[in-house]
C-alpha positions in Angstrom: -76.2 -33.0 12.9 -72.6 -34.4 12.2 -71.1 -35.8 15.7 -67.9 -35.9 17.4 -65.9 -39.3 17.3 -65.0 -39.5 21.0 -61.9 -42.1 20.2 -60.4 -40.4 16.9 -58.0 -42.1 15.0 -54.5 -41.8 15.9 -52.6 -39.3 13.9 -49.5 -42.1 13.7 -48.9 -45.9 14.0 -46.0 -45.0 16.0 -44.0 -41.9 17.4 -40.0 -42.7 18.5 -38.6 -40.1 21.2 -35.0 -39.3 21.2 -32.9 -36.6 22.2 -30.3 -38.0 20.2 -31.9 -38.8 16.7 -29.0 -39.5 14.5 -28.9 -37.3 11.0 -26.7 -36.8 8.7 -25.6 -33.2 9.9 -25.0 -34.8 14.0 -27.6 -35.8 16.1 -30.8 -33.2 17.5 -33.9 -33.9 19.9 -36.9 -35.4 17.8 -40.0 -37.4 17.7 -40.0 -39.5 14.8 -43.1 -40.1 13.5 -44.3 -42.8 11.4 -47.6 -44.4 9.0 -47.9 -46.9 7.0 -44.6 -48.1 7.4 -42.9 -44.7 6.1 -41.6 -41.7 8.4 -44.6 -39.4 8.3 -42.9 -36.5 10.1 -39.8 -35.4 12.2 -41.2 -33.5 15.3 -40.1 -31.4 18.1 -38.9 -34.2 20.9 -41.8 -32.9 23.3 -44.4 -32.3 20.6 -48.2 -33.5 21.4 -49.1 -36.5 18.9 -51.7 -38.6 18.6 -50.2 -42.3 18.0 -51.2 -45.7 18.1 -47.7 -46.3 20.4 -45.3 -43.7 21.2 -41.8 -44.8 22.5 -39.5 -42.4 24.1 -35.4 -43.6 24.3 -34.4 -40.1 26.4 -31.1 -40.0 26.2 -30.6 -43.6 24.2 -29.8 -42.9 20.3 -31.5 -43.8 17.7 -30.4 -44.6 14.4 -31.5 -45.4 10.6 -31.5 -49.4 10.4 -28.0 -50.5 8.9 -27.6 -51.8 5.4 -25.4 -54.5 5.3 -24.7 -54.7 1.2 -22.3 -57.9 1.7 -23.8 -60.6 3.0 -23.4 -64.7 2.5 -26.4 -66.0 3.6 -25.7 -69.7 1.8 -29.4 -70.6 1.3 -30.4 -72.9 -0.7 -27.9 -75.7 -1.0 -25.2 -74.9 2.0 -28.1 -73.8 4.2 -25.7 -75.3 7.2 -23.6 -72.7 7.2 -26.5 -70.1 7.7 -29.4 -69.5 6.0 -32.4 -67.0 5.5 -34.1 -67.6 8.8 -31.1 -67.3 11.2 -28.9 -65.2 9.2 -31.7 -62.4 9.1 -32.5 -62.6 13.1 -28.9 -61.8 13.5 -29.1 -59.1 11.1 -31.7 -57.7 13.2 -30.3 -58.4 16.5 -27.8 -56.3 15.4 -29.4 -53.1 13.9 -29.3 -54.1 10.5 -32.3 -54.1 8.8 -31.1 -54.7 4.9 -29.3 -57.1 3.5 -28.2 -57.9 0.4 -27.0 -61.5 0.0 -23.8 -62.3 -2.4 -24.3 -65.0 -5.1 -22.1 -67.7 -3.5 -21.5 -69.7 -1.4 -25.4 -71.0 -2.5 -25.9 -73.8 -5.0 -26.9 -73.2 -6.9 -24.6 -70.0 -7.8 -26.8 -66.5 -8.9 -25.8 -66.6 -12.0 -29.0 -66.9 -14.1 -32.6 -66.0 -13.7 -33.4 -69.5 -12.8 -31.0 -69.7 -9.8 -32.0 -66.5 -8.7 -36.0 -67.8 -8.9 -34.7 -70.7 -6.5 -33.4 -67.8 -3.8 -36.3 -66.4 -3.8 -38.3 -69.0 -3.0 -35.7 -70.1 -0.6 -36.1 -66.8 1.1 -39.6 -66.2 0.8 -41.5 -66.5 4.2 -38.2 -67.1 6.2 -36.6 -63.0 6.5 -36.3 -60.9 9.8 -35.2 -57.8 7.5 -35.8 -57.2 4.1 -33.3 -58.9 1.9 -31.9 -57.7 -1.9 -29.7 -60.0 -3.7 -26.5 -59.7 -5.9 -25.7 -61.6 -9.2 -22.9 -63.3 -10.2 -20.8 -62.6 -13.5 -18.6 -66.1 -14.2 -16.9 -67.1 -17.0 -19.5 -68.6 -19.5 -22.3 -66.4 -18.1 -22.1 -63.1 -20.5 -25.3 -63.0 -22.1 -27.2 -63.8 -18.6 -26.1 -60.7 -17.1 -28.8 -58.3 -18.9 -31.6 -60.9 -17.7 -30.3 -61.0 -14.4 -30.4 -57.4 -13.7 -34.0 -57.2 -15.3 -35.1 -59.3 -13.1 -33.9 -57.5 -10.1 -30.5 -58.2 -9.4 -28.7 -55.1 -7.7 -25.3 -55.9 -9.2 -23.1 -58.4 -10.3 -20.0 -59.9 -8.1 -16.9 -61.3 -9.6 -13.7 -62.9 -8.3 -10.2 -62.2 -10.4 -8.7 -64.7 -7.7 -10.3 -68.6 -7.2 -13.1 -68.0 -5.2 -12.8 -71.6 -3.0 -16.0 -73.0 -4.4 -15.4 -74.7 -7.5 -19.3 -73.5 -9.2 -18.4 -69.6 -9.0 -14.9 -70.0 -11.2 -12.7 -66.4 -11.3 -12.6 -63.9 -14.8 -9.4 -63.2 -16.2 -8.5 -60.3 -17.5 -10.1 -60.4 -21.0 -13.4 -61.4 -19.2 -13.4 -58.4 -16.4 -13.3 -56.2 -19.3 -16.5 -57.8 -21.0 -18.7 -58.0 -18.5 -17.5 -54.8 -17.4 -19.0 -54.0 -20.8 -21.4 -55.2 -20.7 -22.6 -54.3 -17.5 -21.8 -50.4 -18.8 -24.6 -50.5 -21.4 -27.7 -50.7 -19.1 -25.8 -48.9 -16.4 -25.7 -51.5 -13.6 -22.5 -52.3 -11.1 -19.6 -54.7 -11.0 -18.6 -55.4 -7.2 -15.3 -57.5 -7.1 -13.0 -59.5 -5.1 -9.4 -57.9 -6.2 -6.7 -60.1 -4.8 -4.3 -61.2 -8.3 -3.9 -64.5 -8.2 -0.5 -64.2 -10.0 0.7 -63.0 -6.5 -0.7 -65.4 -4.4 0.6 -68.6 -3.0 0.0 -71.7 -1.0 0.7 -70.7 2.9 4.1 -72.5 3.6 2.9 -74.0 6.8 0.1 -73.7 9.2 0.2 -70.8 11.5 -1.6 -67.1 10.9 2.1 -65.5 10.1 2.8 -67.9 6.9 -1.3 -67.4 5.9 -0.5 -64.0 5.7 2.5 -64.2 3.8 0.5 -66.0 1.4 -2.0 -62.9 0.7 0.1 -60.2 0.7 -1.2 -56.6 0.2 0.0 -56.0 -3.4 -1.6 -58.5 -4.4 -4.7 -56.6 -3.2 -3.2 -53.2 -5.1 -2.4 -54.7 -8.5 -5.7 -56.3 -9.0 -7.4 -52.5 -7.4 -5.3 -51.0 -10.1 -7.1 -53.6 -12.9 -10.5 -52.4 -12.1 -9.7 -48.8 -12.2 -8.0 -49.3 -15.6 -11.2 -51.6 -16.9 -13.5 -49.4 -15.2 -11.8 -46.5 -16.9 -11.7 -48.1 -20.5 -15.9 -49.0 -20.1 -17.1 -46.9 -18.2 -18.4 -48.9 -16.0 -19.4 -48.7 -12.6 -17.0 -51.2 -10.3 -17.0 -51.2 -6.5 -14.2 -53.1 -4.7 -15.2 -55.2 -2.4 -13.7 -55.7 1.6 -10.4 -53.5 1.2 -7.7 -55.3 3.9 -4.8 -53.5 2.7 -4.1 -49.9 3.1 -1.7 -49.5 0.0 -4.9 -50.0 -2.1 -5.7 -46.4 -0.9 -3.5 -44.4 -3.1 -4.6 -45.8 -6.5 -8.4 -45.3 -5.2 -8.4 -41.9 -3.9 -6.3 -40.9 -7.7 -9.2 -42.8 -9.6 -11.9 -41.2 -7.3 -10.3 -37.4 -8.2 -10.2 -38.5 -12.0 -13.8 -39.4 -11.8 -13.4 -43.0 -12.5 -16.2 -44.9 -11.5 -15.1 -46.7 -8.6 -16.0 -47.2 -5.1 -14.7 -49.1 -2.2 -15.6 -50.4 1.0 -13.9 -52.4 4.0 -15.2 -54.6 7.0 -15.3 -54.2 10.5 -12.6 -57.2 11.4 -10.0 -55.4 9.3 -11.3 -51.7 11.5 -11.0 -53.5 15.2 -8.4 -56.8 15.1 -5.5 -56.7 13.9 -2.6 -59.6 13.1 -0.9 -59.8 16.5 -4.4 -60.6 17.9 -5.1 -63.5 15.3 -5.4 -66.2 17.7 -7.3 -69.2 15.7 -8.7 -70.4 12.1 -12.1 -68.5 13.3 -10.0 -65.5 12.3 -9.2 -66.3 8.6 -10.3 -64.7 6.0 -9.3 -63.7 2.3 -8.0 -60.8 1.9 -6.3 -61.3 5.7 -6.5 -59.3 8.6 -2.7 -56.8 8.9 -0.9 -55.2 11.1 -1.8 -52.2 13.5 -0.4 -49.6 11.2 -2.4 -51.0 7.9 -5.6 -50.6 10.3 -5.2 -47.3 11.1 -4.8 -46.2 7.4 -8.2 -48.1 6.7 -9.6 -45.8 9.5 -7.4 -42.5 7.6 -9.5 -43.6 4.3 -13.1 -43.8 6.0 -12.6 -40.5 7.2 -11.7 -39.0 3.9 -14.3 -40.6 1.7 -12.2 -43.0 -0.4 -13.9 -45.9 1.3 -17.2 -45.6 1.7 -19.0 -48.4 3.0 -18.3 -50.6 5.8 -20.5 -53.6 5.7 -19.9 -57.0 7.5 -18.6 -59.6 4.7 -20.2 -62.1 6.9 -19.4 -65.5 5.9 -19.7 -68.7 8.2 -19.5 -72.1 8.2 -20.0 -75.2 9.8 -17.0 -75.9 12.6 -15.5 -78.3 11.1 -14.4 -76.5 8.1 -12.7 -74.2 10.4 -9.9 -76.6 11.8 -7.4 -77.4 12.4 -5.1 -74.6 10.8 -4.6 -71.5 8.8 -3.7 -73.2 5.9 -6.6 -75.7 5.8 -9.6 -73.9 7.0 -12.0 -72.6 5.3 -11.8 -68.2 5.3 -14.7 -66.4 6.4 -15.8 -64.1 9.6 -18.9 -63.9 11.1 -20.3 -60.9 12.3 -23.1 -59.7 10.9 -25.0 -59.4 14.4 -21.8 -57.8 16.0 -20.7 -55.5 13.3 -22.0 -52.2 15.0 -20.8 -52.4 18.5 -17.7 -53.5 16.7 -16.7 -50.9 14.7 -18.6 -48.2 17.1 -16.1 -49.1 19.8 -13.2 -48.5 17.7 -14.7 -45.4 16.4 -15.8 -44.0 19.6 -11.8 -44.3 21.0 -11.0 -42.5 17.7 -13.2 -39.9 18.5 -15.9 -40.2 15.6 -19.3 -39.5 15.9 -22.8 -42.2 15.4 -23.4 -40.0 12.7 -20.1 -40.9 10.9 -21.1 -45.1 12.0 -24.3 -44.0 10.0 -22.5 -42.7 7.1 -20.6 -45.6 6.7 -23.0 -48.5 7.9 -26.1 -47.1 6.6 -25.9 -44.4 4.3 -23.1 -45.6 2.2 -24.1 -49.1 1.4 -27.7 -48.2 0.5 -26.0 -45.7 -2.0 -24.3 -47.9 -3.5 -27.3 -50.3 -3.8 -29.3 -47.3 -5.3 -32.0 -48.6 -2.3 -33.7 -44.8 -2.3 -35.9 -45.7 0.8 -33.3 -47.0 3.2 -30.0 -46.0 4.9 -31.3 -42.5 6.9 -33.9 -41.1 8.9 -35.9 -38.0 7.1 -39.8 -37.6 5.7 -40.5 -40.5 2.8 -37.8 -43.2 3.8 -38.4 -46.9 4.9 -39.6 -46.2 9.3 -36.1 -48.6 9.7 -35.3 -47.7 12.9 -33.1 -49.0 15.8 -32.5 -47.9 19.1 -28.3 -48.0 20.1 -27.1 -47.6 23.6 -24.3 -46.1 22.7 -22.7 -46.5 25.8 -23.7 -50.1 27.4 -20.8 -52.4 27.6 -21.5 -56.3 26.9 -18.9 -59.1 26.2 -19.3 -61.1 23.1 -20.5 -65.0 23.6 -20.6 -67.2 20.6 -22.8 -69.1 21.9 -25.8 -66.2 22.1 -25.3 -65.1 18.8 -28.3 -65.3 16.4 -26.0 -66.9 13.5 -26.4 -70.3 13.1 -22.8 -72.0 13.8 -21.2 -70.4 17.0 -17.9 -69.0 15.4 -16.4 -65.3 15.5 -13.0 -63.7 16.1 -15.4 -61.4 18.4 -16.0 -64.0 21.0 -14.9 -62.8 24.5 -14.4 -59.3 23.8 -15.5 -56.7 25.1 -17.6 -54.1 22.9 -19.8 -50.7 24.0 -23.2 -50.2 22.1 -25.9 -52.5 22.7 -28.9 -52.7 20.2 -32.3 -52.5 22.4 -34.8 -52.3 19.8 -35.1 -52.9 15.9 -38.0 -51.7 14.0 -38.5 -52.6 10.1 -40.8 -50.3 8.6 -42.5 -49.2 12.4 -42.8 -52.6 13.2 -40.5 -54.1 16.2 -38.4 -57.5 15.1 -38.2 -60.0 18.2 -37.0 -63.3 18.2 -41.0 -64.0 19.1 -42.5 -62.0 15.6 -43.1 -64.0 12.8 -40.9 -63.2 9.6 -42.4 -60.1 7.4 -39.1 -58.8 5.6 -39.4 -58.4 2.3 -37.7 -59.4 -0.9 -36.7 -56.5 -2.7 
């Protein structure tokens, strides 16, 4: 006769209470369950399961894992700066359980199959989170980009302004247009740094004031206004990458109503500081950080949909490239474990909702990406969960950051929302598991 199993397998690897389990339509009492790594089910908060674990947050939110689609990880060749291993603990630290790293400031550069190979294996064994990767399109490099994005690139970064490493040289014109091009016939996406250099000079002398003199936001415009025209012309798909300056709004929102294939996205230092709180080089960063009224544009544009991303643009480096003024030092911000408390203090004062953080930290970049599995909680997708007390205050110490060099504009203030648990795929990531991200 067939018998009973008195210890039945457990329905789930894991449930996750919340009461406030973020979606895309607000936030509703659930039990998210999950196996194999997938969400299984969405459940009534007190439903009976059978699980191997089953957390319960009460009150304490809990969110899709963040995808952070900009990303300078630096690994191989300035692995000093960051690197797989300590860039992707950050990542998770802070909620953020995709990246996708940029194809500079590595060496070598990812533009070609063979330097991509080397990124992999440089990656390989080392990531927190899973981990995509962007290619580059240079001048010289035309005929690499098909290659490139068969062999699993999600996109291809340009620069029409100099770049500050000599290996990853900017387009002109005439060669925006042809790997715009040529990007259009298999369907894949341009992401570019729009600052014209025709409109940018040497800072006059050393302090934040003349730096920003030196970047000013039409040059941002003019070279926003270049892609929409190319993008327009080819058909292409073109995203603009870390939008400082509000004036590059107008020209976006028109392309967006005409259909033009263009998206945008900004960062979370140009959302929370603005210019009259610059106090040091740890602050630069190209395109700059404005003035209070530019900011609160930026924050105008995220709620209407003509940006839609806001990812980190986290680039560090060692601290000595970061003295001993604005005009010297080398421009980057790290953030990339701070980026969500950052911009959910800002939006919590504004009165915006997790949902809308979601949207734009989760949601939005995995779009763009085309990464199906990630960027929101629902039956099928990626069990990338974190768990955000929303309302926990902590102030920021350099020091106890995950990134490898201790430098961010965010050190000493004061931010609400404190990550308390990260899972990738139903699996928690502590600064005690060994690496099992994946390469994607």
């Amino acid at each position: 006769m067939p018998t009973t199993d008195p210890h039945p397998m457990p329905a789930f690897d894991l449930v996750v209470r919340s009461r406030r389990v973020v979606l895309p339509g607000g936030e509703q009492p659930l039990a998210v369950a999950v196996r194999d790594g997938v969400i299984a089910a969405l459940l009534s908060y007190d439903a009976g399961v059978r699980a191997a674990e089953v957390v319960d947050l009460g009150d304490v939110c809990l969110l899709p894992g963040l995808v952070d689609s900009h990303v300078h990880v630096n690994e191989p060749g300035r692995t000093h700066w960051e690197g797989f291993a300590t860039a992707t603990r950050a990542a998770a630290a802070g909620g953020v359980t995709t990246i996708i790293d940029m194809p500079l400031n590595s060496l070598p550069p990812t533009v070609d199959v063979r330097a991509l190979a080397v990124k992999r294996a440089a990656a390989a064994g080392q990531c927190a989170v899973d981990v995509g990767f962007w290619g580059g399109a240079i001048p010289g490099n035309l005929a690499d980009l098909r290659p490139l994005y068969e062999a699993g690139v999600y996109g291809f970064k340009c620069f029409l302004s100099p770049s500050g490493v000599e290996e990853f040289p900017p387009l002109d014109e005439d060669g925006l247009r042809a790997a715009m091009r040529e990007v259009a016939a298999f369907d894949g996406l341009v992401i570019v740094h729009a600052e014209d250099p025709a409109l940018l000079t040497d800072p006059v002398g050393p302090t934040y004031p003349e730096f920003l003199d030196s970047r000013p936001g039409e040059a941002e415009r003019r070279a926003v206004e270049r892609v929409i025209a190319v993008a327009r012309e080819t058909g292409a798909r073109a995203h603009i990458l870390h939008v400082s300056s509000a004036s590059c709004l107008e020209p976006l929102d028109a392309a967006r109503r005409d259909l033009v294939r263009v998206s945008a996205e900004t960062c979370p230092h140009y959302l929370t500081i603005t210019a009259d709180q610059v106090r040091g080089p740890e602050f630069k960063c190209c395109p700059p950080i404005r003035d209070r009224g530019n900011r609160d544009e930026l924050w105008q544009g995220l709620a209407a949909g003509v940006l839609s991303c806001v990812v980190s643009d986290h680039s560090p480096s060692t601290p000595d490239l970061k003295v001993p003024d604005f005009a010297a030092a080398w421009g980057g911000i790290s953030s990339l474990q701070i980026g969500l408390p950052a911009v959910w203090t800002e939006a919590r004062s504004r009165g915006y909702t997790p949902a809308r953080v979601v949207e734009w930290m989760s949601a939005g970049p995995a779009a763009l990406a085309g990464l199906s599995a990630k960027g929101g909680i629902a039956v099928g997708l990626d069990a990338d969960l974190v768990a955000f007390d929303d309302t926990a205050r902590f102030t920021v110490e350099a020091t106890r950051l995950r990134h490898r060099n201790p430098l961010t504009p965010y050190h000493g203030r004061a931010l609400t929302g404190v990550v308390r648990t990260t899972w990738l795929r139903g699996r928690p990531v502590t600064d005690t598991t060994s690496p099992f991200g994946e390469l994607l």
